[in-house]
C-alpha positions, 0 to 999 in steps of 0.5 A: 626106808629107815626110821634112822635116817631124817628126811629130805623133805624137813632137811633141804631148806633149813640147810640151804637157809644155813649156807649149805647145798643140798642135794637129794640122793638115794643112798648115794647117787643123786636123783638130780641128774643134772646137780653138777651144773644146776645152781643149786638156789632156794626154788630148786631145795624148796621144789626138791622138798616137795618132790623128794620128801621121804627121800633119806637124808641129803647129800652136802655139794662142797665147793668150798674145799679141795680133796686131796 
């Protein structure tokens, strides 16, 4: 793994504290299959944390804004 990148593990709930949605990925495919349905709450990131912890940075879930 990249030195580079930070870790899922120190990123997913200081992001989910700030109003953000993160969801852990290798590369860019999630490892949690079922992340477009899943809410994504405070049980789940603090999980992911554990579970994923080397993994490379998290993905942000945006349903706030619209893509064109």
């Amino acid at each position: 793994m990249n030195s580079n990148y930070e870790r899922y593990g120190a990123l997913g709930f200081p992001l989910f504290k700030n109003n953000y949605q993160p969801i852990p990925v290798k590369g860019k495919v999630p490892i949690v299959k079922e992340w477009p349905t899943r809410p994504i709450t405070a049980e789940a990131v603090k999980g992911w944390s554990e579970a994923y912890q080397n993994w490379h940075s998290p993905n942000i879930v945006d349903t706030f804004h619209n893509a064109i």
